[in-house]
C-alpha positions as CSV (number, residue, x, y, z in Angstrom):
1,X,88.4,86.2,128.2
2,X,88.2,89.3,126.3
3,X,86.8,92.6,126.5
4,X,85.6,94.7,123.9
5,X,84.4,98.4,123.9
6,X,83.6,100.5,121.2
7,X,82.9,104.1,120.4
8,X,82.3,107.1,118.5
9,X,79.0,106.0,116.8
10,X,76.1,108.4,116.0
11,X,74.2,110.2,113.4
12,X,75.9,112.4,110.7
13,X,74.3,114.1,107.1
14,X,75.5,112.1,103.8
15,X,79.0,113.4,102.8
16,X,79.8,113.4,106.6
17,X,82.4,111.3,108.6
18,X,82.5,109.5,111.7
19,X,85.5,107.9,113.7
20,X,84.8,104.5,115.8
21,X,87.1,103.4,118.2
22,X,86.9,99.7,120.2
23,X,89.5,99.1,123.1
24,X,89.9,95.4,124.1
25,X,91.3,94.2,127.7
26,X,91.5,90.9,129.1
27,X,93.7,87.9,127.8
28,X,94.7,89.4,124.2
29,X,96.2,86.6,122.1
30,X,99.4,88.6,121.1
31,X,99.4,87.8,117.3
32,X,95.5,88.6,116.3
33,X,92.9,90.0,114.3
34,X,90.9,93.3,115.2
35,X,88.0,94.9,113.2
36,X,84.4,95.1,112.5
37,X,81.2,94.1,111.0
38,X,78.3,96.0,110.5
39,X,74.3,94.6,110.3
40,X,71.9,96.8,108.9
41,X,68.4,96.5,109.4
42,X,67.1,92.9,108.0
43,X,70.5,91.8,106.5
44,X,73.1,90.1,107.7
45,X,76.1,90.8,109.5
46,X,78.9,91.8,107.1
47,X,82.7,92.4,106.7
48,X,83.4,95.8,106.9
49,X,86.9,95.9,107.2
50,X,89.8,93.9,109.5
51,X,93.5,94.3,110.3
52,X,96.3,92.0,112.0
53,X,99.1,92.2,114.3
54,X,101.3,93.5,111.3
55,X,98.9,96.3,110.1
56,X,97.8,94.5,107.0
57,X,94.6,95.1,106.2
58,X,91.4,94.4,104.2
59,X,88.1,96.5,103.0
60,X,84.5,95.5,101.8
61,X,84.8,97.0,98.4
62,X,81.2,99.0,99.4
63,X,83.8,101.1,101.6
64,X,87.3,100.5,99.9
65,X,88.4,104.6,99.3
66,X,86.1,106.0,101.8
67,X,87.0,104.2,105.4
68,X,90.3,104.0,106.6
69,X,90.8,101.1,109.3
70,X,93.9,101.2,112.3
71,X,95.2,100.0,115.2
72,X,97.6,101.2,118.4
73,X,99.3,97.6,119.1
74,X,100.1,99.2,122.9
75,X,96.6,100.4,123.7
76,X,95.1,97.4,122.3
77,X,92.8,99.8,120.2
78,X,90.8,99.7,116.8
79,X,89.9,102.3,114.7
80,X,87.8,103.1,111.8
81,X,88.1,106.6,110.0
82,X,84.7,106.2,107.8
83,X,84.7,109.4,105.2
84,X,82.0,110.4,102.6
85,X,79.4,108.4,104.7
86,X,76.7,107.2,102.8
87,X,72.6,106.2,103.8
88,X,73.8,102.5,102.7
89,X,76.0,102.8,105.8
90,X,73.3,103.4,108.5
91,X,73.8,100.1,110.3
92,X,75.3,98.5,113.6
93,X,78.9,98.4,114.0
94,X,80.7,95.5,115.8
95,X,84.4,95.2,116.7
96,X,85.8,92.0,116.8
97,X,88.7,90.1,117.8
98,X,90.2,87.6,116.3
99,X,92.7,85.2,118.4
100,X,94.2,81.9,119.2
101,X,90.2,80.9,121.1
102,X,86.8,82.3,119.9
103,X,86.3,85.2,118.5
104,X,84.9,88.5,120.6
105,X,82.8,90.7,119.7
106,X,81.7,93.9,121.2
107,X,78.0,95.5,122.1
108,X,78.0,97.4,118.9
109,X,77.6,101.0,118.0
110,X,74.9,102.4,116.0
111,X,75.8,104.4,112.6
112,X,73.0,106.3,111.2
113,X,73.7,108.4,107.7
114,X,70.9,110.7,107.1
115,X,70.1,111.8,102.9
């Protein structure tokens, strides 16, 4: 089973950035998938960006210039530089992991982007 914990929400001004970070532990499938959704208020759960084993990678276009997604293959570790935050990204930030079983998911971290 696997672990997730994330950090490094909060609340920041419009033009401001923020850096999450989700550690996993447990029974890591070697060869996976790590990122993270988001879920703002009413909507649904979306992509927000994801990268593999390899450090390939792919962005929402809402956040494709502006948030810069990473990973530390020894620590097991996710990030997600988000610059030039915007209101529209006020939401709930999950990481996920994506393996040989089910996927995992973390508590989530709230992201609030004040105008």
């Amino acid at each position: 089973q696997v672990q997730l914990v994330e950090s490094g929400g909060g609340l920041v001004q419009a033009g401001g950035s923020l850096r999450l970070s989700c550690a996993a532990s447990g029974r890591i499938f070697r060869f996976n998938v790590m990122g993270w959704y988001r879920q703002a208020p009413g909507k649904q759960r979306e992509l927000v960006s994801v990268v593999n084993y390899v450090g390939a990678t792919n962005y929402a276009e809402a956040v494709k210039g502006r948030f810069t997604i990473s990973r530390d293959n020894v620590k097991n570790t996710v990030y997600l530089q988000m610059n030039n935050l915007e209101p529209e990204d006020t939401a709930v930030y999950y990481c996920t992991l994506q393996g040989a079983g089910p996927s995992a998911w973390g508590q989530g971290t709230q992201v609030t982007v004040s105008s």
